[in-house]
VOKE-934719 format. One record per residue (C-alpha): residue in three letters; x, y, z. Coordinates in steps of 0.001 Angstrom, whole numbers, plus 524288, in hexadecimal, padded with zeros to 5 digits. Layout:
ALAXYZ
...
***
This chain:
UNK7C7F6C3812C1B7B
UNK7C929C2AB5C1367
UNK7C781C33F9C04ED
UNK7D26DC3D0EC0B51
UNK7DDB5C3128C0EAB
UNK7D9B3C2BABBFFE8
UNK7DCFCC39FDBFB49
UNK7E808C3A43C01FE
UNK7ECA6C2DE2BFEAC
UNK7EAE4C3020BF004
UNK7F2FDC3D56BF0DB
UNK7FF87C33F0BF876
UNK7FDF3C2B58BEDF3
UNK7FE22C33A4BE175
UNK80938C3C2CBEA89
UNK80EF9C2E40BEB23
UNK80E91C2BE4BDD20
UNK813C6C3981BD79D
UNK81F20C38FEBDEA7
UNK82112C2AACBDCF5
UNK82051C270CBED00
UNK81D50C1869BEF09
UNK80BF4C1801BF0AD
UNK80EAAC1199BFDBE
UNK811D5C1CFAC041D
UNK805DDC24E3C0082
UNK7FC93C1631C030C
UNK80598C15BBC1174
UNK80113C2290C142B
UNK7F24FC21EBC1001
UNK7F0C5C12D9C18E0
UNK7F505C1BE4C23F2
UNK7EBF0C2569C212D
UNK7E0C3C1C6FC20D9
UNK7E648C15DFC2E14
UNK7E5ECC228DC337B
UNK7D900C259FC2EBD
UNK7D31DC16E4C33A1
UNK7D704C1B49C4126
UNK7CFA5C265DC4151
UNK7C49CC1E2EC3CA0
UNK7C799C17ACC49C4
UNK7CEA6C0B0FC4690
UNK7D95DC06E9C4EB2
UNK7E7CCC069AC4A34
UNK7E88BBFA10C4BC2
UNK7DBBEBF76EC42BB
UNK7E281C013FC38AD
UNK7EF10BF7A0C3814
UNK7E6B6BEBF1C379D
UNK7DDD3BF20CC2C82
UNK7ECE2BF4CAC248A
UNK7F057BE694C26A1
UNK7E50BBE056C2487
UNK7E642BE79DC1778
UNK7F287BE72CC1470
UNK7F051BD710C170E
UNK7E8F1BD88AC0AF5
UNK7F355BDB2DC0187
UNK7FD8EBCF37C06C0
UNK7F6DFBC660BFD12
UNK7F9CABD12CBF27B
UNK8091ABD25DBF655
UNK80A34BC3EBBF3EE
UNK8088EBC680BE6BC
UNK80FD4BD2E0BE76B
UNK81AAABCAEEBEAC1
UNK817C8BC17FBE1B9
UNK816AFBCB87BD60F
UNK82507BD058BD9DD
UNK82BBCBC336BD8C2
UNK823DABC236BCBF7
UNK82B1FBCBC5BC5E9
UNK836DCBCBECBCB93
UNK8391ABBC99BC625
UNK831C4BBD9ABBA28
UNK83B18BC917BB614
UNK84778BC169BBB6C
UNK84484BB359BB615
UNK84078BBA0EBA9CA
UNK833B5BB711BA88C
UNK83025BC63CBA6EB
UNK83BA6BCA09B9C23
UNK836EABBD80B949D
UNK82910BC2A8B93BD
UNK830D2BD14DB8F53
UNK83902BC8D6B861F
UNK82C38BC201B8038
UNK82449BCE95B808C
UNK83061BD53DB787C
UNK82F4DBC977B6F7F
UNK82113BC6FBB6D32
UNK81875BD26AB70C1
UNK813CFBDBCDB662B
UNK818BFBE913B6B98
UNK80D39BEF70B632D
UNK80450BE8CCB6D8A
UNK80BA3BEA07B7A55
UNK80370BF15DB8358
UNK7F89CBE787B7D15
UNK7FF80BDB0FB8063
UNK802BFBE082B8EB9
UNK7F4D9BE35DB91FB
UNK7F09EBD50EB8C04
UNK7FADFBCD43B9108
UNK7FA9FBD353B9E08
UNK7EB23BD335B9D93
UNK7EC51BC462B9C3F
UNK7F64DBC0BABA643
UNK7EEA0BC775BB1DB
UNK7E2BDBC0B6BACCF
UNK7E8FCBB46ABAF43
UNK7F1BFBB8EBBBAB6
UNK7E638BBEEFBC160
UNK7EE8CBCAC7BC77B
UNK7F2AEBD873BC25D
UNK7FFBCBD964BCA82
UNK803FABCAF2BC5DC
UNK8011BBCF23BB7AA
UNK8075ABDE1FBB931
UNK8142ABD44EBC0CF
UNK8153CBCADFBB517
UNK810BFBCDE2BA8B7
UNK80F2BBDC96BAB1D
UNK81DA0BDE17BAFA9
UNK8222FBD753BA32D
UNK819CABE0F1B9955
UNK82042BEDBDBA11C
UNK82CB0BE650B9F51
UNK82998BE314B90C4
UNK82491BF24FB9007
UNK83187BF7A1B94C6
UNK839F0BF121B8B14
UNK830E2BF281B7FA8
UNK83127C014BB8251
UNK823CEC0134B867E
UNK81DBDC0C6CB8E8E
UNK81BC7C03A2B9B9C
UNK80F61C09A5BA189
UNK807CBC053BB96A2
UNK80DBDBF8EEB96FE
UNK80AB3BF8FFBA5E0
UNK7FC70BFE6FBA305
UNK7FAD6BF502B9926
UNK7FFA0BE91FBA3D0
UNK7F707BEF78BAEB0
UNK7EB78BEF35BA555
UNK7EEA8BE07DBA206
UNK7F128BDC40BB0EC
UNK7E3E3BE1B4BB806
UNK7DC5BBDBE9BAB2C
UNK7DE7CBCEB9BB24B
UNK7DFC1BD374BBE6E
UNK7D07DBD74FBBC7D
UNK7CAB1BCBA4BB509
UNK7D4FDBBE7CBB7E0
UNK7CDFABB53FBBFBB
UNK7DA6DBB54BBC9A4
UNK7DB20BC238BCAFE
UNK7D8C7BC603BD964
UNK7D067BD2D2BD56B
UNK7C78BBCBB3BCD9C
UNK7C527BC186BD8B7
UNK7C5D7BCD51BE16B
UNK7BAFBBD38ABDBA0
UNK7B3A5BC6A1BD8A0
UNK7B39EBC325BE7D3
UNK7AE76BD2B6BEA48
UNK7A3C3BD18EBE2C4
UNK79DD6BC31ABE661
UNK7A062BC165BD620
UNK7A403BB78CBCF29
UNK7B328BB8CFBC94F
UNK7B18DBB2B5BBC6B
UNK7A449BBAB5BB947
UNK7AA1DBC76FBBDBB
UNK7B791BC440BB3FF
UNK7AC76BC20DBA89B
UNK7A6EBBD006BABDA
UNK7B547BD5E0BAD12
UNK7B831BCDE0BA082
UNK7AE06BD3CAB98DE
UNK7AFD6BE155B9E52
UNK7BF84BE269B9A69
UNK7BC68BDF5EB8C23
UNK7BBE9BEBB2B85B3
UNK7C5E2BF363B916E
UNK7CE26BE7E5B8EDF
UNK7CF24BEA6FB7F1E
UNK7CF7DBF7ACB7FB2
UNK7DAA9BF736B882D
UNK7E19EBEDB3B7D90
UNK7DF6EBF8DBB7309
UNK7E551C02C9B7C2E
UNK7F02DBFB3BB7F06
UNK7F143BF723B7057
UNK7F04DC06F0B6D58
UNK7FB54C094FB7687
UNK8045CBFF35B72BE
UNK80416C035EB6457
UNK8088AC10D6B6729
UNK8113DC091AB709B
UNK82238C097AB6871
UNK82483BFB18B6CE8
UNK82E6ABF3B9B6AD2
UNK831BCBE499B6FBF
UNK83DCDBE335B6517
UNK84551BE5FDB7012
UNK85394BDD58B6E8A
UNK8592BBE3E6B7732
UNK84EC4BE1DAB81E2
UNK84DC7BD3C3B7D82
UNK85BF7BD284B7C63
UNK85E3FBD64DB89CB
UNK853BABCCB1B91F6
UNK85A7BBC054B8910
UNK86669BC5E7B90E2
UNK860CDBC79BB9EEF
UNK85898BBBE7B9DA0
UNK85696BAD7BB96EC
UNK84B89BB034B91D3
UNK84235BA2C5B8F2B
UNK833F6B9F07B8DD0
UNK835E1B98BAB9C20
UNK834D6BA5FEBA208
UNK8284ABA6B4BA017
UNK8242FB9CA2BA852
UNK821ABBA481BB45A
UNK81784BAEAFBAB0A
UNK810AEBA31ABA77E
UNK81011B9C6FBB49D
UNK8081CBA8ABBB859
UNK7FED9BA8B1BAC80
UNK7FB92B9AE0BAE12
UNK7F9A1B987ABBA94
UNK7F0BBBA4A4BBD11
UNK7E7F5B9D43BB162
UNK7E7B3B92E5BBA82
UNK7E4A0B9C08BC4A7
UNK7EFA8B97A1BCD53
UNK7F0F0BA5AEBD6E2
UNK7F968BB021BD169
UNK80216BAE37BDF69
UNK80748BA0E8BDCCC
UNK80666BA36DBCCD7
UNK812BABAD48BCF6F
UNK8195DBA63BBD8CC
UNK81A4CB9A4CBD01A
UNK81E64BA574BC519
UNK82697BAA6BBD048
UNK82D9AB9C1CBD0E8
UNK82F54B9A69BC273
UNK83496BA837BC04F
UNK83E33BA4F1BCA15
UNK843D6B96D3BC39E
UNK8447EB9E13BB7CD
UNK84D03BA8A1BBDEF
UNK85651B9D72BC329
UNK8558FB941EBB7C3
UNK8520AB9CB9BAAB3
UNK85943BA876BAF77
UNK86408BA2E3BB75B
UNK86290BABFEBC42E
UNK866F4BA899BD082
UNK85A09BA4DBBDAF8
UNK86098BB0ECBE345
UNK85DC5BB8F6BD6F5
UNK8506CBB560BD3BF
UNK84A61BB751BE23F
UNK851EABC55BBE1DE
UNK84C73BC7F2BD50F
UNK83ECABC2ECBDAB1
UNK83F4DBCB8DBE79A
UNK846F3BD80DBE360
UNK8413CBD7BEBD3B6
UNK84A73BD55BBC7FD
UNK85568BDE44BC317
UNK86079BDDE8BB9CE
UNK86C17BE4F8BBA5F
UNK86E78BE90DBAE45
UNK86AE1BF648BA778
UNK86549BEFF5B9BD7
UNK85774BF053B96A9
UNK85294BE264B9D0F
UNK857BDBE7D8BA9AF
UNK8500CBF491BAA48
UNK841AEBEE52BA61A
UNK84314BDEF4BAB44
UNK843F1BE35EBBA92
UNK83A90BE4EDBC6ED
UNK831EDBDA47BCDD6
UNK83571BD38ABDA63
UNK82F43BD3A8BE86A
UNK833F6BE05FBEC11
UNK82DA2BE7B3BE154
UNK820E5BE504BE790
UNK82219BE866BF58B
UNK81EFCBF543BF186
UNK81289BF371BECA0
UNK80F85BE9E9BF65B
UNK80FF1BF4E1C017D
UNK80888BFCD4BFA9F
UNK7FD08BF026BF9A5
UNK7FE8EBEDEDC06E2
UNK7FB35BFB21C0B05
UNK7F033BFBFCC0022
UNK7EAA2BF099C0706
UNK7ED22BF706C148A
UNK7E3B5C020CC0F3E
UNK7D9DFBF7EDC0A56
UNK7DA84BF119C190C
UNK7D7E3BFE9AC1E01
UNK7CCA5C01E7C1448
UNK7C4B5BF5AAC1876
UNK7C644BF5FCC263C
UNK7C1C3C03CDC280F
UNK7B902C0468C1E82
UNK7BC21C135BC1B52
UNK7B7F7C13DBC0DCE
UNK7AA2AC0D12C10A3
UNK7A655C1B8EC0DF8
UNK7A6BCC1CC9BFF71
UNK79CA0C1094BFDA7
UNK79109C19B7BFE40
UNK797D4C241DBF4DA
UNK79A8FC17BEBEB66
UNK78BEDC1443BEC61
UNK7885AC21B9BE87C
UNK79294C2369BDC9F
UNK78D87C15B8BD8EA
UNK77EF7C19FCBD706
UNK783C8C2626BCD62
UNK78E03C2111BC660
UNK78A1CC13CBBC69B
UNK791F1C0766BCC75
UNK79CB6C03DBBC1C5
UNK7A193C122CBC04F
UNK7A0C0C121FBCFBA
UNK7A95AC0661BD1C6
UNK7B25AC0CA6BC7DF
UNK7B516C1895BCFDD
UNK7B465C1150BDB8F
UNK7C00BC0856BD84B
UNK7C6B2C12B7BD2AC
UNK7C5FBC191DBE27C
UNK7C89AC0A0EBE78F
UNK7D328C07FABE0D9
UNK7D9B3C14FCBE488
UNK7D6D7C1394BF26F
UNK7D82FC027FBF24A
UNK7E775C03A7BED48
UNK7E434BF62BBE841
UNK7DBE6BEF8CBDF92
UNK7D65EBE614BE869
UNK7D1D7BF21FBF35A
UNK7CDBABF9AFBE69C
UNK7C4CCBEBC5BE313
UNK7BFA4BE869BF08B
UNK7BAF1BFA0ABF3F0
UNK7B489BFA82BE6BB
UNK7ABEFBEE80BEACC
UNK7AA9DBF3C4BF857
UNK7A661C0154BF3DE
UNK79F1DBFDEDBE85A
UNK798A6BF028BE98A
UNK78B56BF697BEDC4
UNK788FCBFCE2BE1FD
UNK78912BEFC3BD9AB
UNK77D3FBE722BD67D
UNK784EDBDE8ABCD4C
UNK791AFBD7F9BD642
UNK797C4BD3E9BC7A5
UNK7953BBE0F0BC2DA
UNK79C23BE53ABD048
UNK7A855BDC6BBCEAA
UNK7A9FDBE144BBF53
UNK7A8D8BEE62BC3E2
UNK7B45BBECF2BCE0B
UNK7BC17BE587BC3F4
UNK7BA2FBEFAABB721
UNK7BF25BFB95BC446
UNK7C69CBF70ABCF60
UNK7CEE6BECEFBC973
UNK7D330BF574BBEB2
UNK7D2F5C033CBC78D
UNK7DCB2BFE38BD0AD
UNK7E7A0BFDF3BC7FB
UNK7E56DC0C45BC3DA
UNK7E7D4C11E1BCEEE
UNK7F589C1330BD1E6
UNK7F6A7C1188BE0EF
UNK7ED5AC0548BDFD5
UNK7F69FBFA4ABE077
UNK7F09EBF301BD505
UNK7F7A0BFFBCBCD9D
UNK80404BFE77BD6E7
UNK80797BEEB1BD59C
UNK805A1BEF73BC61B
UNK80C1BBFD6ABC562
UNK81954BF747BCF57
UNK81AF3BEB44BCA58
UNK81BADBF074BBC87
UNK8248CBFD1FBC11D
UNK81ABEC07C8BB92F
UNK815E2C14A2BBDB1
UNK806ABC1927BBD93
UNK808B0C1D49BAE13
UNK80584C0F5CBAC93
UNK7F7ACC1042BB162
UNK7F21FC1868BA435
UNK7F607C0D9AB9BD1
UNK7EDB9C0258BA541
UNK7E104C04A7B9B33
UNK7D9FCBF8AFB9E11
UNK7DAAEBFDB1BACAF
UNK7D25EC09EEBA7C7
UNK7CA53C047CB9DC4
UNK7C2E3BF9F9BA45B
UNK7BCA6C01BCBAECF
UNK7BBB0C0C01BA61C
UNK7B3AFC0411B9AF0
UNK7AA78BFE6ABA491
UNK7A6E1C09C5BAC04
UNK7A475C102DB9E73
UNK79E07C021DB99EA
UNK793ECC030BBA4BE
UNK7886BBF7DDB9F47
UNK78226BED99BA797
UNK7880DBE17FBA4B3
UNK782E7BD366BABC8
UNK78EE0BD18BBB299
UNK78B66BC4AFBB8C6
UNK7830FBC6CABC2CE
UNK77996BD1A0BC8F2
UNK77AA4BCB82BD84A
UNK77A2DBD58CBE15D
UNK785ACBDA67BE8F8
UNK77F22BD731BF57B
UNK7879ABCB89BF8C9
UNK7942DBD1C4BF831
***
């Protein structure tokens, strides 16, 4: 019964997705199938709505930054903090090499941000923005920033995956970022001379005066803007958390807008809540827009009832069935290829990175002797999986906030390479330790 409501939920979904319906009508409908199907299993209504909000509970600390994220953008594009970083990239960056210095640049802020959705928000939202102007095909711009935001999002020392998976596993989070380290070496220059391929059979252009032209009209542009990008990058070095790293950025974005900028304060909070807009029919007006609070609601439903499943999952404990199936596959096709496929189904049936992470340790933890092997193994699949699939919402944050269709997904090659390159690599390696797996 459990395969059938997954088979049913994929068709809603890819129904969903053809004709362009919002995926939380097709996730609203599968949660009640699985309510309906826990009552059969003999668990009381009122269990059922405590297993959804017990769930859903899970995602509130998630929303915060949701919500966060949204003001982000929404100031950073009114104070100007965003069309200065176009303005620059116009400027400065060698169009030859654009899909290059995207990857890089984005690689390097979620490093030091520690988060894939605060990278896509920031940095990623300027390069689709810089893409649009230049001419540039944006889903491999947005490939190319997806690639560069779950680099970090795997490996930074504050990234909430990492420590995720480091807590798992009873590992130790600086060994297990060596191991990922040395692992992303060759997927990680491959992926530059893809990107490097692409972007010389890219026809870019930055000599844009007109472009440039028209932000020196809608804004004063100055050095000072970008004051709230660096308050980010340097206080996530000092490991300060991401949450009160953007609200400070939140706070300087918003002087700027009243003191650089000359808005009124009634402006700046509407441009914070609603997103930013100009009214004009020029070209600044039709690629510097979006952000704000409201853009994110929508994905934040559709976490909260991704958690709701995940609250439901645990407390019934209806897919305990597939451990002795995983056991099985593991003793043919051996334990990393198994973890590969098995992330692959987590991550499909999770809807978000961290239920992908914590059912691939559940269902394959038994089949490890090495727990650092384990942990590298979860980081080279499920950390990179997730944002493959498109109803996972580690595909539907990056994909919303930067306003591109699943196109964008062939161009994310890192995302493909690394699991792909060490499941074809397949050597023992020391990876720190050999303790047993009995402790966790």
């Amino acid at each position: 019964m459990v395969y059938l409501i997954f088979l049913t939920l994929f068709i809603l979904i890819f129904i969903s997705m053809f004709f362009n319906i919002s995926i939380i009508f097709p996730l609203f409908i599968g949660l009640l199938f699985f309510c309906l199907y826990s009552f059969k299993m003999g668990f009381s209504v009122k269990n059922i709505l405590n297993m959804i909000l017990n769930g859903g509970k899970k995602s509130f600390i998630v929303l915060k930054i949701f919500i966060l994220i949204g003001a982000v953008m929404g100031v950073w594009l009114s104070s100007g903090v965003v069309p200065y970083i176009v303005y620059l990239g116009i400027r400065f960056m060698n169009p030859k090499l654009f899909l290059v210095y995207t990857f890089l640049i984005s690689s390097i802020a979620s490093c030091l941000i520690g988060s894939a959705f605060g990278t896509v928000g920031t940095i990623g939202v300027s390069f689709i923005i810089l893409a649009k102007g230049a001419g540039v095909n944006t889903s491999l711009a947005a490939g190319a920033v997806l690639s560069g935001a779950f680099f970090g999002d795997r490996c930074s020392p504050m990234s909430s995956s990492a420590n995720l998976v480091a807590n798992l596993t009873d590992t130790k989070l600086y060994i297990n970022i060596k191991n990922m380290i040395k692992s992303s070496i060759v997927p990680t220059f491959l992926t530059i001379i893809i990107y490097l391929v692409l972007s010389l059979n890219l026809n870019v252009t930055f000599k844009n005066e007109r472009l440039i032209n028209e932000l020196k009209s809608q804004f004063i542009l100055t050095p000072y803007l970008l004051i709230p990008a660096a308050l980010i990058v340097v206080l996530s070095f000092f490991k300060v958390d991401v949450k009160k790293s953007m609200t400070l950025s939140i706070i300087s974005s918003i002087l700027l807008d009243l003191f650089v900028q000359n808005r009124s304060l009634a402006e700046t909070l509407k441009y914070m809540i609603v997103g930013f807009k100009i009214d004009n029919n020029n070209l600044v007006a039709q690629i510097i827009k979006g952000g704000g609070i409201i853009s994110m609601l929508k994905i934040s439903v559709i976490v909260f009832l991704s958690s709701a499943y995940s609250g439901i999952f645990e407390e019934t404990k209806m897919l305990q069935k597939l451990e002795g199936d995983i056991k099985s596959l593991s003793q043919k096709i051996g334990d990393t290829s198994t973890t590969l496929l098995v992330s692959i189904l987590a991550s499909m049936i999770g809807f978000t990175q961290v239920l992908a992470v914590i059912l691939t340790f559940q269902f394959v933890k038994g089949i490890y002797k090495d727990k650092y092997k384990l942990a590298l193994d979860i980081e080279n699949s499920a950390i990179v999986i997730a944002p493959l699939i498109p109803w996972n919402i580690a595909y539907a944050v990056p994909a919303g906030i930067m306003g591109i269709n699943d196109i964008f997904l062939l161009f994310a090659v890192y995302l493909y390479i690394l699991p792909i390159y060490n499941l074809l690599k397949k050597k023992e390696v020391n990876y720190g330790s050999k303790q047993s797996l009995s402790r966790i």
